[in-house]
C-alpha positions, -999 to +999 in steps of 0.1 A: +475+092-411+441+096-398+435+062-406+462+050-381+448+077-356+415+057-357+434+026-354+451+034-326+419+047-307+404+012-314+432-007-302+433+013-269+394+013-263+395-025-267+423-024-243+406-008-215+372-032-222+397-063-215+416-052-187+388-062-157+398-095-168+430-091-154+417-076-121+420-095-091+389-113-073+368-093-044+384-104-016+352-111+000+339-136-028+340-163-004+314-145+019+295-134-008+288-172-022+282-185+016+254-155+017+240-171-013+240-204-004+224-201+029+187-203+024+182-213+060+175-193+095+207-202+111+183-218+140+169-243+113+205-253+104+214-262+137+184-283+139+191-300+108+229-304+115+217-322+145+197-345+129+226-359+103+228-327+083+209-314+050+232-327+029+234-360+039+195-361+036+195-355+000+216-378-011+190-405+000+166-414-027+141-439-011+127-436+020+107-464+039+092-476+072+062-497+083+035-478+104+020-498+135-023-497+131-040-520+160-055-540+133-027-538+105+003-525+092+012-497+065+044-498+045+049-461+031+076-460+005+084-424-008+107-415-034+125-382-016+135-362-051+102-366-072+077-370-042+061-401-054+046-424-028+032-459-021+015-471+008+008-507+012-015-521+041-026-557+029-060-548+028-054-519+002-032-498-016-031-464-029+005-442-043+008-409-060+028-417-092+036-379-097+006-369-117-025-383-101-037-404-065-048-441-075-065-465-045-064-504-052-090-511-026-117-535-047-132-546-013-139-512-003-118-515+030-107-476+034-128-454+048-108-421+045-098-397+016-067-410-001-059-378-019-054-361+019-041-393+032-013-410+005+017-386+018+004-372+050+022-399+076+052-388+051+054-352+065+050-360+098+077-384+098+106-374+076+109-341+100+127-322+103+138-321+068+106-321+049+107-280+063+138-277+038+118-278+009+115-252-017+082-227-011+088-224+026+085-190+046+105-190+077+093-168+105+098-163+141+072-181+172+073-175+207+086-203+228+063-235+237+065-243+273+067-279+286+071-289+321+090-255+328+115-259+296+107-229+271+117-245+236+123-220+206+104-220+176+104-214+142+069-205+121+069-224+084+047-215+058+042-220+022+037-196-009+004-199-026+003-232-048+027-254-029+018-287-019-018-300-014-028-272+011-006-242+009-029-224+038-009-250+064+010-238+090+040-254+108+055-242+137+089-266+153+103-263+181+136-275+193+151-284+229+175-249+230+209-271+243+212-293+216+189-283+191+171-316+185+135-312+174+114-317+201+080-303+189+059-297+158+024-278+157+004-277+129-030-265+111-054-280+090-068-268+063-070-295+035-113-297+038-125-262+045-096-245+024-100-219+054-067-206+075-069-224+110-062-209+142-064-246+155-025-256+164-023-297+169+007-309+184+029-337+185+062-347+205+092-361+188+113-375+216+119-410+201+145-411+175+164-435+152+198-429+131+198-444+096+222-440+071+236-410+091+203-397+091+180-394+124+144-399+121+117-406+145+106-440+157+077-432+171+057-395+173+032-392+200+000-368+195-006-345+229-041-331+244-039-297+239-058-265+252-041-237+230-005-238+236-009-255+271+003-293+268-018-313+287-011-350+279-003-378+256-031-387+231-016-419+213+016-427+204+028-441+164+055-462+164+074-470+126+097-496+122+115-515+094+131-479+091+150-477+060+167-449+035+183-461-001+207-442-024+190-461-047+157-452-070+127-474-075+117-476-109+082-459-121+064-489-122+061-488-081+045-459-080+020-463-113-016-470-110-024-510-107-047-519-134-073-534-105-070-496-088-089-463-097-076-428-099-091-402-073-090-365-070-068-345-055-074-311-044-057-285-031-062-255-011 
């Protein structure tokens, strides 16, 4: 008998551990999972939506376009989902092939620092979707003024160890009617490894759609005296714009056997 008493409690304990099995979803699940999901300020969103969408943006895989110099051309090709890059200017060469920063440049032709250099034109050009990477800390700016028109901001920066220097700060600002990016100000602080106080701006009023996708065709850097724009500086143009479903294979992005590795540091 006592056996069957013990039983018994067994079966009902078991029972009562099965039955929120049974119970019917929160009826707020829904909300719950869009909380999740949304990693974005809501004003971010809006500029993304406006620019083709997030989600459209990661499906591409391959990103390229040809920069304009006055005495030759670059084509940047950058693999969006490992960050891989290859820039291509006749003269020289130099890619990041996820590990390391080669330059092909036997001649000696470039004069700058490729380990700064290989993905910078990248950032500045795939805006405004570059600021939807992982390690970004959204924050609040007050409003740029241009020619009477205040144009909301939002402050990005980057937890410790992201990217080449994780001191950078990013501030974009969008035109408040239809949320298209119209500004981006930025620090420097790749060299010194110091915070910068130092805001450089650019204007993104010339855009392209690819793929679904709208990207700049040209960014133009502005004379600056703290936050008062004063005028144009010069203008880059891109062209031969195009984005690709579609991955490259490794062998792009690797070292040439005529090119040498260089450092790359971060800040």
């Amino acid at each position: 008998m006592k056996r069957l008493i013990i039983l018994l409690a067994f079966l009902i304990l078991g029972a009562c551990k099965e039955a929120p099995k049974n119970q019917p979803e929160p009826e707020n699940q829904e909300n719950m999972e869009a909380v999740v999901e949304k990693k974005f300020p809501e004003s971010l969103s809006k500029v993304f939506d406006t620019h083709g969408g997030i989600d459209q943006w990661k499906k591409q895989r391959t990103l390229s376009y040809t920069m304009e110099r006055p005495d030759y051309n670059e084509i940047h090709t950058i693999d969006l989902h490992n960050r891989k890059d290859r820039i291509d200017a006749g003269q020289f060469s130099m890619g990041f092939d996820g590990q390391q920063v080669w330059l092909d440049d036997t001649e000696e032709n470039y004069k700058g620092n490729p380990g700064f250099y290989h993905n910078l034109m990248f950032y500045f050009y795939a805006m405004p979707f570059v600021l939807g990477d992982d390690g970004i800390l959204y924050g609040h700016t007050e409003d740029l003024i241009f020619e009477g028109k205040h144009y909301p901001g939002i402050q990005i920066a980057y937890n410790y160890g992201v990217g080449a220097s994780s001191k950078d700060e990013y501030y974009i600002h969008y035109d408040p009617d239809t949320h298209q990016m119209a500004w981006l100000g930025y620090t420097v602080t790749y060299r010194s490894g110091e915070k910068s106080d130092d805001v450089r701006w650019i204007r993104y009023d010339d855009w392209a759609t690819v793929e679904g996708v709208v990207l700049p065709k040209s960014i133009t850097w502005y004379k600056y005296e703290n936050r008062d724009l004063i005028e144009p500086r010069n203008n880059v143009p891109f062209k031969d714009i195009s984005l690709s479903t579609t991955k490259k294979g490794d062998d792009f992005y690797a070292k040439p056997e005529t090119a040498k590795f260089v450092e790359l540091n971060k800040s």
